[in-house]
C-alpha positions as CSV (number, residue, x, y, z in Angstrom):
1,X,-25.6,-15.9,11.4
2,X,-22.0,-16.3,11.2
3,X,-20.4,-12.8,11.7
4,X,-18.2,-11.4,9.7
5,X,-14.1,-11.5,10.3
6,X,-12.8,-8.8,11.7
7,X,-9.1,-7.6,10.6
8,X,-7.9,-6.7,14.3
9,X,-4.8,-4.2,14.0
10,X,-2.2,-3.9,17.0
11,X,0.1,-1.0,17.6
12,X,3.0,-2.5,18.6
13,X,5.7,-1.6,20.9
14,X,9.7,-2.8,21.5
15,X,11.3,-3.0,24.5
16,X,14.8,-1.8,24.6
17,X,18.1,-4.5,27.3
18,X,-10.6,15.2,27.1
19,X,-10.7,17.8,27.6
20,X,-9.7,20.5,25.1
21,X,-7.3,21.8,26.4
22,X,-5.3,25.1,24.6
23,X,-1.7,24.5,23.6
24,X,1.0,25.4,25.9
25,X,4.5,26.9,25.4
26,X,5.9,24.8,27.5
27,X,4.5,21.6,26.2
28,X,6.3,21.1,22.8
29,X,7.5,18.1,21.4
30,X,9.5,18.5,18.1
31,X,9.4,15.2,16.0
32,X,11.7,14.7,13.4
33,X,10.9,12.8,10.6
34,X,13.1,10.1,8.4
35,X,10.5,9.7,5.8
36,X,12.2,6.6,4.3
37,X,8.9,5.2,2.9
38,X,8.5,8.4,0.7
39,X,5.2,9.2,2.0
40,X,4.1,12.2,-0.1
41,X,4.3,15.8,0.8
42,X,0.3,16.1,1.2
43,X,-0.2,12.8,2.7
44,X,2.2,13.4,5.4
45,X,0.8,16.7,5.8
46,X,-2.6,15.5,6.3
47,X,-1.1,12.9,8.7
48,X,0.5,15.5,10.6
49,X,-2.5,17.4,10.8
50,X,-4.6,14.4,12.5
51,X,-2.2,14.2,15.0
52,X,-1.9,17.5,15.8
53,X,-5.5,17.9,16.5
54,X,-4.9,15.1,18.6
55,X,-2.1,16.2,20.7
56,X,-3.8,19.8,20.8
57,X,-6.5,18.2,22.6
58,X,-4.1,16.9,25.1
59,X,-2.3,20.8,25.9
60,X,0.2,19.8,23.4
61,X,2.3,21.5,20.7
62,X,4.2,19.0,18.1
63,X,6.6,20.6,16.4
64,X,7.6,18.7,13.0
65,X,11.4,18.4,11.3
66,X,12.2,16.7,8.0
67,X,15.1,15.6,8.2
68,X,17.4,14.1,5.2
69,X,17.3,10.1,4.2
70,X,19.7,8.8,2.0
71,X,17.1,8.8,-1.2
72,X,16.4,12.6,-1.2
73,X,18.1,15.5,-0.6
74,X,15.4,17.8,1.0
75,X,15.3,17.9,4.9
76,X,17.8,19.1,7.3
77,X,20.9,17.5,8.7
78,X,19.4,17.0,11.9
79,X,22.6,16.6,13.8
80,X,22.1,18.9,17.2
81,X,21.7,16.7,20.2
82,X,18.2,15.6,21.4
83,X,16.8,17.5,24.1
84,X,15.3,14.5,26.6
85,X,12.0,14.1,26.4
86,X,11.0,16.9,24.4
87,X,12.9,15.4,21.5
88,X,11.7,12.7,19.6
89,X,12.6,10.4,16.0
90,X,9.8,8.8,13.8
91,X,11.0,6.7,11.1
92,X,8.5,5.9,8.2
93,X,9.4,2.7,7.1
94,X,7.4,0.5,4.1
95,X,8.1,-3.0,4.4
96,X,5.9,-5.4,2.3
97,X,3.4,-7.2,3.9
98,X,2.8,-11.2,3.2
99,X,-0.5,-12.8,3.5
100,X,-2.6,-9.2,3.0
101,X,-5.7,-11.0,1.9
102,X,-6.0,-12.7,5.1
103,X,-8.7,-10.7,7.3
104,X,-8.0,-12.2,10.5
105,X,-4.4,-11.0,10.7
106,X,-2.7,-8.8,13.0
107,X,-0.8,-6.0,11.8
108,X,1.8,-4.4,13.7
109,X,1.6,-0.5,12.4
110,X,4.1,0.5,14.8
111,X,6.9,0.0,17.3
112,X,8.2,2.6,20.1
113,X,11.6,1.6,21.2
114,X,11.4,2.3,25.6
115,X,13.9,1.8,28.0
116,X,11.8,0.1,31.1
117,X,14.9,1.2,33.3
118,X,14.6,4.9,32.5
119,X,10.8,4.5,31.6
120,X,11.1,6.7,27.9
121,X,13.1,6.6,24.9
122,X,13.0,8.6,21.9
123,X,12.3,6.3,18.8
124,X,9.2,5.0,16.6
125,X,8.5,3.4,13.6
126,X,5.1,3.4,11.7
127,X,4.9,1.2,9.0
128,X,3.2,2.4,6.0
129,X,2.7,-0.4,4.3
130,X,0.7,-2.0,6.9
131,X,-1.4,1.3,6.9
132,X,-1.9,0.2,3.5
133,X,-2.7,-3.0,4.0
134,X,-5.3,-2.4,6.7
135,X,-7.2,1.3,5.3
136,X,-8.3,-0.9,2.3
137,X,-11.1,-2.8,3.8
138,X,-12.1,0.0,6.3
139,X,-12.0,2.2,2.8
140,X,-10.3,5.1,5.2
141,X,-7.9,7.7,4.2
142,X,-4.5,6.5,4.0
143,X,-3.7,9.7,6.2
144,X,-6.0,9.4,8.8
145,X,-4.8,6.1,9.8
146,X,-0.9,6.8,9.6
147,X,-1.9,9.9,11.6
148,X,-3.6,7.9,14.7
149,X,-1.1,5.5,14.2
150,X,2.2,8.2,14.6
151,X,0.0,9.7,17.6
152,X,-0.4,6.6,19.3
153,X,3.4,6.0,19.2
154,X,4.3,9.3,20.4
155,X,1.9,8.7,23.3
156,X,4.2,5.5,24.4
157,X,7.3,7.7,24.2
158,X,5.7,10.6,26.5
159,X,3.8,8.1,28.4
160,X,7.1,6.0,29.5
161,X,4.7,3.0,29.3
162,X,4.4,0.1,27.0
163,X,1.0,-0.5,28.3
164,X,-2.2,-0.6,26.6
165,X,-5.4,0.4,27.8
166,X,-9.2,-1.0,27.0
167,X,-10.1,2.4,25.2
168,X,-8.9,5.3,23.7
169,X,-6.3,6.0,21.4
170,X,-3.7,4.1,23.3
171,X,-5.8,0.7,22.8
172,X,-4.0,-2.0,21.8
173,X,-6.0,-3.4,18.6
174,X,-8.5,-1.3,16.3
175,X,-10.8,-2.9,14.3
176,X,-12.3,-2.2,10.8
177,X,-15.6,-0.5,12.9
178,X,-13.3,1.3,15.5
179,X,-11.3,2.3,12.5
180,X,-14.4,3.7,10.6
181,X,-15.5,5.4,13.6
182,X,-15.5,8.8,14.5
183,X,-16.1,9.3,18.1
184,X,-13.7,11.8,19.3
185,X,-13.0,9.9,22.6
186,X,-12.2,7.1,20.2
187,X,-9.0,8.6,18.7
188,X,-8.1,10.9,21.9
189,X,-5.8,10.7,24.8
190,X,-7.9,10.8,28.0
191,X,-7.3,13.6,30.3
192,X,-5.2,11.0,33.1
193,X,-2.9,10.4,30.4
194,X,-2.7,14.3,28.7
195,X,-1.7,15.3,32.2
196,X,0.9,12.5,32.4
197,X,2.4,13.7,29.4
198,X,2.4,17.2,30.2
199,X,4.2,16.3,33.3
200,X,6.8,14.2,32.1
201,X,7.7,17.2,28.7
202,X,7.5,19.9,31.9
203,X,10.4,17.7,33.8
């Protein structure tokens, strides 16, 4: 029987040149948020909310800012100086997607811009309309998806690493089964990498 294709979806990153575990005061990572794809109020909520319970998992606080695009006046300023790795930017982006009836595609739902020298950086962009594109098929929550996929980001910016592992959140392609899945350990940090990250915020 021929099997059925499989949309396969990469989290991408950009170079730039489980334990539950309780959340700690000095593992905080404030995210602020350039919501240029006008994601709604609820549905970024609800994103925010799957990776929190992500992050909490891994002895991690995220803190979230809005801060003001140039197509809404809400948000803050967000001017002050980043605080190094405690600090970070997510842009929301929607770009249109070409070719979105082809199944065996490979989507890009985000980049995380890292410095290989310095091993961090600070930016991410998740792109909404390739959350789109790919929840469709998997018949998902628009939220849940852009919520794993903003979690997985931040986990290359705390990480330091490009680098993708067989399993776990941090994987480098989902399919429509993974993506329907819900195995905790499927959408989790494991405990090697929590600890990394709580290292590296702690520095």
């Amino acid at each position: 029987m021929k099997p059925e294709p499989l949309m396969m979806l990469m989290l991408a990153f950009a170079v730039a040149s489980p334990a539950d575990a309780a959340s700690r005061d000095d593992a905080i990572v404030a995210i602020r948020t350039y919501n240029y794809a006008q994601v709604s109020t609820e549905r970024l909520a609800n994103a925010r909310a799957t990776a929190d319970r992500i992050f909490h998992d891994a002895g991690i606080s995220l803190e979230w800012i809005d801060c003001r695009v140039p197509q809404s006046e809400s948000g803050a300023a967000c001017t002050t100086p980043l605080s190094e790795g405690r600090d970070l930017l997510l842009r929301l982006r929607d770009r249109a997607q070409n070719d979105s009836g082809n199944t065996t595609r490979i989507f890009a739902l985000g980049t995380s811009m890292l410095d290989r020298g310095r091993g961090g950086g600070v930016m991410m962009t998740v792109d909404v309309s390739a959350i789109h594109t790919v929840v469709g098929p998997a018949l998902l929550e628009v939220s849940a998806v852009l919520g794993r996929a903003i979690a997985h980001e931040i986990g290359h910016l705390l990480l330091g690493t490009p680098d993708h592992p067989t399993g776990g959140l941090m994987r480098a392609r989902w399919s429509q089964d993974e993506l329907r899945d819900l195995t905790p350990s499927h959408w989790r940090f494991s405990s090697g990498e929590a600890a990394r990250m709580r290292r590296r915020i702690g520095r």
